[in-house]
C-alpha positions in Angstrom: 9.9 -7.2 14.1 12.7 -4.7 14.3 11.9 -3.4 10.5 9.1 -1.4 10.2 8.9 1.6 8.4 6.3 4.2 9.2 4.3 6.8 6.7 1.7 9.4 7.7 -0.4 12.8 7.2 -3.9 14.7 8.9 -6.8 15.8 7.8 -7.3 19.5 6.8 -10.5 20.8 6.6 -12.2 21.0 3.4 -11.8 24.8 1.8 -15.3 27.0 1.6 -14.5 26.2 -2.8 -14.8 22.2 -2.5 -17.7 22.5 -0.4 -20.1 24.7 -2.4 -18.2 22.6 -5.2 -19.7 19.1 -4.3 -22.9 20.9 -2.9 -23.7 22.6 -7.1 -22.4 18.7 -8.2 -25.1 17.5 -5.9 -27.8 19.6 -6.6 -27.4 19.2 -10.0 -27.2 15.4 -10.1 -30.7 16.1 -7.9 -32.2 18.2 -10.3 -31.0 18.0 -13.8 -31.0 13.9 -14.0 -30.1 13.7 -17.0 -27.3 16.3 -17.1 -24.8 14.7 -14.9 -23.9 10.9 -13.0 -25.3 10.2 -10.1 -23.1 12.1 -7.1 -23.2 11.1 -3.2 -21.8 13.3 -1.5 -21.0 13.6 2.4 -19.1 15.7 4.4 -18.3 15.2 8.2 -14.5 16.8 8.9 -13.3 17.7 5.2 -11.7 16.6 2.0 -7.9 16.0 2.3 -5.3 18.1 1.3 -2.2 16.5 0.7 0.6 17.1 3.4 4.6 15.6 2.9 7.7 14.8 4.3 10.8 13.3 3.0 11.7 10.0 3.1 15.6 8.8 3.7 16.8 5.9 1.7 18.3 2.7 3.3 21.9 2.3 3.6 23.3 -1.2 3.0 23.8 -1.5 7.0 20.4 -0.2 8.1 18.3 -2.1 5.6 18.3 -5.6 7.2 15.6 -6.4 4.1 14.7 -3.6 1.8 11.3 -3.7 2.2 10.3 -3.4 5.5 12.4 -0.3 5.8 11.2 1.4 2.8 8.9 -0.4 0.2 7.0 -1.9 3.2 5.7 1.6 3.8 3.3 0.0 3.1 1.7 0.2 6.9 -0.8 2.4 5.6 -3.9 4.8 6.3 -5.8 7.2 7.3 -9.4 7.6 8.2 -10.8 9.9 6.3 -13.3 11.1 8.2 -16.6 10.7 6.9 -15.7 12.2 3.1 -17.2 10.1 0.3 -17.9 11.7 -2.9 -18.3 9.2 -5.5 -19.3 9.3 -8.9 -21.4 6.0 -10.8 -23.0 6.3 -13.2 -23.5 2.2 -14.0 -24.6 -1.1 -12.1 -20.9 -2.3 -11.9 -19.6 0.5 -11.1 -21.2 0.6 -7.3 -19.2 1.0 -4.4 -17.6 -2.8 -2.8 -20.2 -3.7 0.0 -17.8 -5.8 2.2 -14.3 -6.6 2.6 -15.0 -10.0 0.8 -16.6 -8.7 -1.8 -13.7 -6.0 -2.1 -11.4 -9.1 -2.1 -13.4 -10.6 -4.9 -13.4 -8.1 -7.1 -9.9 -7.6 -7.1 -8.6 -11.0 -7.4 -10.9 -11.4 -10.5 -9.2 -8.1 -12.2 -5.8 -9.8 -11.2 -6.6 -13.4 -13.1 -8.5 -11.6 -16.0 -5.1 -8.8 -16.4 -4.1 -9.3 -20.1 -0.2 -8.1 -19.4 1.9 -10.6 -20.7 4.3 -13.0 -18.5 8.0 -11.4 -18.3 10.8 -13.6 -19.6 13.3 -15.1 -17.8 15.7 -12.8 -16.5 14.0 -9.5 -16.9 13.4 -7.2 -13.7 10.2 -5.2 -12.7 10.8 -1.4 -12.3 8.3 0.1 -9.9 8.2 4.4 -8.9 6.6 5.3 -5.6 6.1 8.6 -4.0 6.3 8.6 -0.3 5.8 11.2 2.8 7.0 10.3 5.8 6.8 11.3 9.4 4.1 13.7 8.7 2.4 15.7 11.0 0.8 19.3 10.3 0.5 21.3 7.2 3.3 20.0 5.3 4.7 21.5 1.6 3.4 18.7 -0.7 6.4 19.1 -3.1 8.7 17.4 -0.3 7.0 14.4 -1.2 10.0 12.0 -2.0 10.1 9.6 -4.9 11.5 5.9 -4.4 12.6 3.6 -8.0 13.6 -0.2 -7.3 13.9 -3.1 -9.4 13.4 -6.5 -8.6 14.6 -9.8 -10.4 11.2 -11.5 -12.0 12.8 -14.5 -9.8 12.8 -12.3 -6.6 16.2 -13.2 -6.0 17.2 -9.9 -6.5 16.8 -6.0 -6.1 18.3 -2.8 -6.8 17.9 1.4 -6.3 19.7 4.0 -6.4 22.0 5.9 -3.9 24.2 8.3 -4.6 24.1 7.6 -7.9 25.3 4.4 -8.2 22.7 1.2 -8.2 22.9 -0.5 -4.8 21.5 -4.1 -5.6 20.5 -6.4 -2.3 19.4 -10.0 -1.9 15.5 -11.8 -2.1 12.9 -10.4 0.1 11.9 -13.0 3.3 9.2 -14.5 0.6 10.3 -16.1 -2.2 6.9 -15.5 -5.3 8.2 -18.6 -6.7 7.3 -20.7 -3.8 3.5 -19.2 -3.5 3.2 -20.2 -7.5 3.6 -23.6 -6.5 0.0 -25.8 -7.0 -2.3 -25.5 -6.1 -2.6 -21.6 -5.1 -4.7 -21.2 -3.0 -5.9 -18.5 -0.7 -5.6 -20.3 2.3 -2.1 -22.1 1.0 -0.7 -18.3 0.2 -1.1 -17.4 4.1 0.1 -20.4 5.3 2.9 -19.9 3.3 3.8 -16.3 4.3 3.2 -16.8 7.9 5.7 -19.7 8.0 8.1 -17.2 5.8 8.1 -14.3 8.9 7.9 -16.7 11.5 11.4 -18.3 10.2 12.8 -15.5 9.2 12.1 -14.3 13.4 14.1 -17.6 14.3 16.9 -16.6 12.6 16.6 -13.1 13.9 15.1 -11.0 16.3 13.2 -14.1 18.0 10.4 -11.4 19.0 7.1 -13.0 17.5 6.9 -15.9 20.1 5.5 -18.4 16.6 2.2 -15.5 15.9 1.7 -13.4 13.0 0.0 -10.2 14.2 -2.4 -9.5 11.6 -0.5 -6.2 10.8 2.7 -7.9 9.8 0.8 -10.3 7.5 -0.9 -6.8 5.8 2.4 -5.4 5.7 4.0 -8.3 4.3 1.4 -8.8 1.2 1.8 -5.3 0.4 5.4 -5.4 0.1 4.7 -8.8 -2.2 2.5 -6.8 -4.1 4.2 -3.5 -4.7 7.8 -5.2 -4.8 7.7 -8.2 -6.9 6.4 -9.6 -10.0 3.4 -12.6 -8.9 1.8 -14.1 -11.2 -2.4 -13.1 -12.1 -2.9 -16.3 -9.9 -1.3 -15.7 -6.8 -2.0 -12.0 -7.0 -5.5 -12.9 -7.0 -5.0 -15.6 -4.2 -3.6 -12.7 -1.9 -6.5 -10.5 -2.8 -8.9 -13.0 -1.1 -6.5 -14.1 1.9 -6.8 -10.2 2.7 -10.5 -10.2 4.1 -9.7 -13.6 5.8 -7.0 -11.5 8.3 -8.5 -10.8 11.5 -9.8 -7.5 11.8 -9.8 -6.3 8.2 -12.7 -4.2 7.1 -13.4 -2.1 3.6 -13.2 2.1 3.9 -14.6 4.0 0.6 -12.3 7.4 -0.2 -8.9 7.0 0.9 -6.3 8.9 -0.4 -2.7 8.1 -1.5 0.1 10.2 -1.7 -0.7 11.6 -5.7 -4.0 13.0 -4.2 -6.0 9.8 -6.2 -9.1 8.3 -4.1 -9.6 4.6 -3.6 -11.5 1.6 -1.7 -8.7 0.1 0.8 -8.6 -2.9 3.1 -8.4 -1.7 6.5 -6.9 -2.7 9.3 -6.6 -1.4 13.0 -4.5 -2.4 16.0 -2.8 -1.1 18.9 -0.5 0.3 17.6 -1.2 1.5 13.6 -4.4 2.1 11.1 -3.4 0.9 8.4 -5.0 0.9 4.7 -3.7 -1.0 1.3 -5.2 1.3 -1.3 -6.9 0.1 -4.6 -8.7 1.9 -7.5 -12.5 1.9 -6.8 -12.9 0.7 -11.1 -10.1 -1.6 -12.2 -8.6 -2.2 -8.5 -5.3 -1.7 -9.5 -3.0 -1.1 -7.2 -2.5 2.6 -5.8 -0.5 3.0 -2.7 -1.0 3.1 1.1 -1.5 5.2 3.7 -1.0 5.1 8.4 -1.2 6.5 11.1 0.7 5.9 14.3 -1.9 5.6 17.6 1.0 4.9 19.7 4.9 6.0 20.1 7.0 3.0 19.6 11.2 3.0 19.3 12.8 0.4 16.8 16.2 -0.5 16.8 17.9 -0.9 13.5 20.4 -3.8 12.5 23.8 -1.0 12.7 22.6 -0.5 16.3 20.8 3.1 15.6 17.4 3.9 17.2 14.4 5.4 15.5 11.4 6.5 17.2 8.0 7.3 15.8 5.5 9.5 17.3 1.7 8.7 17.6 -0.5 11.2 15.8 1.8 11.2 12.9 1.0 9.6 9.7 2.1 8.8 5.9 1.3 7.9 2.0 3.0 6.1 -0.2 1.5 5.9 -4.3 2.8 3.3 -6.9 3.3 5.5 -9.9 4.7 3.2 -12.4 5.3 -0.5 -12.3 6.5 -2.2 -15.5 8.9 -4.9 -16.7 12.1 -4.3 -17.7 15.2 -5.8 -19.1 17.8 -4.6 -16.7 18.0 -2.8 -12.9 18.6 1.0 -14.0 15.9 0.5 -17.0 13.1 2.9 -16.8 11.6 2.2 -20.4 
């Protein structure tokens, strides 16, 4: 579909410090028990070193739907070679096994979250950093930093640009129709798929009545990170992720605030994508891509965009809280 955005960033190599770092933390976990958690450590190609680029935001003419231009950044990750230094010091707090088993876990945070329903009316306020377009050692202070609210109906959103609040119609899913009983994981898919493919109809006509696995990724994330869903669907999504075809689980990915997470992966021709979630509560963190193949996209105002392969991106949800009105922070 003519509407995806990209985010990326590489792989430094890890610094002479964070080696001999992790190597003391490992020796000490070996030989001191009972001075320190239990630390695995392994390095192949290097920790990560955050790298950035700015990120434009949509004009009313270029932004066919919001998300897929900007909050879909959501096409997310990259491998990070080999790195995995993880610290557990109880039973439940061992790394996810599987992708299923990911999905579980997370979908039972989501139905046991004790945040209160919003009331009629309110919006939710969500703040993202983002680097786009990456490639090469990068300043990480031009990271950019995206605000939007959304209507608790999903009717409606709103950012800023130029100073003013720019508000926009409902995203191509409606959350009120995937609250409808019973919500299931099975029923949440179905729904979504029948969302994009109708959606195509009216549009670009390009998906020929399939889904490719990374649009259905990219399309939960934008769910997740752009509108409010209630613990029951959120936790329905969480296991229709491990059901997509191709989706695996990669320990230690990074997001674009520097914090690690377990992520559901997914790679086609054209992207490796992660969805990134905190390896203890799996709250949401961000996402993270990178381009395997140079593709051009042609924006609703007629402009042209192309993306190279090799270059990659991060996006991190820094905030995400209900509000009474778009502009509301607090």
């Amino acid at each position: 579909m003519n509407a995806i955005k990209e985010f990326r960033r590489n792989t430094p190599s890890m610094t002479a410090e964070a080696a001999d770092a992790a190597r003391a933390r490992l020796m000490t976990a070996i030989n001191e028990p009972g001075a320190a958690p239990l630390v695995t450590a392994v390095h192949e190609r290097g920790a990560l070193r955050l790298v950035s680029g700015a990120v434009g935001k949509p004009t009313a003419t270029r932004a066919r739907r919001l998300g897929w231009r900007v909050a879909v950044a959501a096409a997310l990750a990259l491998v990070v070679g080999g790195t995995v230094v993880a610290l557990r010091d109880q039973p439940d707090m061992a790394p996810v096994a599987s992708v299923a088993e990911l999905g579980e876990r997370a979908a039972r945070a989501a139905e046991t979250d004790p945040t209160p329903a919003p009331a009629s009316g309110q919006w939710l306020y969500t703040k993202e950093l983002q680097l786009s377009g990456v490639e090469g050692d990068v300043d990480r202070d031009q990271r950019d930093t995206w605000e939007r609210w959304t209507s608790v109906d999903g009717k409606r959103s709103a950012w800023y640009q130029g100073g003013k609040l720019m508000f926009q119609g409902s995203a191509v899913m409606n959350p009120a129709e995937l609250a409808k009983p019973p919500v299931t994981s099975t029923g949440v898919i179905t729904k979504i798929k029948a969302a994009i493919l109708d959606e195509d109809r009216r549009g670009p006509q390009e998906l020929n009545g399939r889904v490719p696995p990374g649009m259905l990724l990219m399309e939960i994330n934008q769910l997740m990170t752009e509108q409010w869903l209630a613990p029951e669907v959120r936790a329905a999504l969480f296991r229709a992720l491990p059901t997509i075809k191709g989706m695996t689980v990669t320990q230690d990915v990074p997001d674009a605030d520097g914090r690690r997470g377990v992520a559901f992966s997914l790679t086609e021709a054209e992207a490796r994508n992660y969805l990134i979630l905190d390896p203890e509560t799996f709250r949401y963190l961000g996402t993270n891509s990178t381009r395997l193949k140079d593709r051009t996209y042609k924006w609703a105002d007629g402009s042209k965009e192309t993306f190279k392969a090799g270059k990659v991106g991060l996006t991190a949800q820094l905030e995400a809280k209900i509000v009474n009105q778009p502009g509301q922070r607090s």
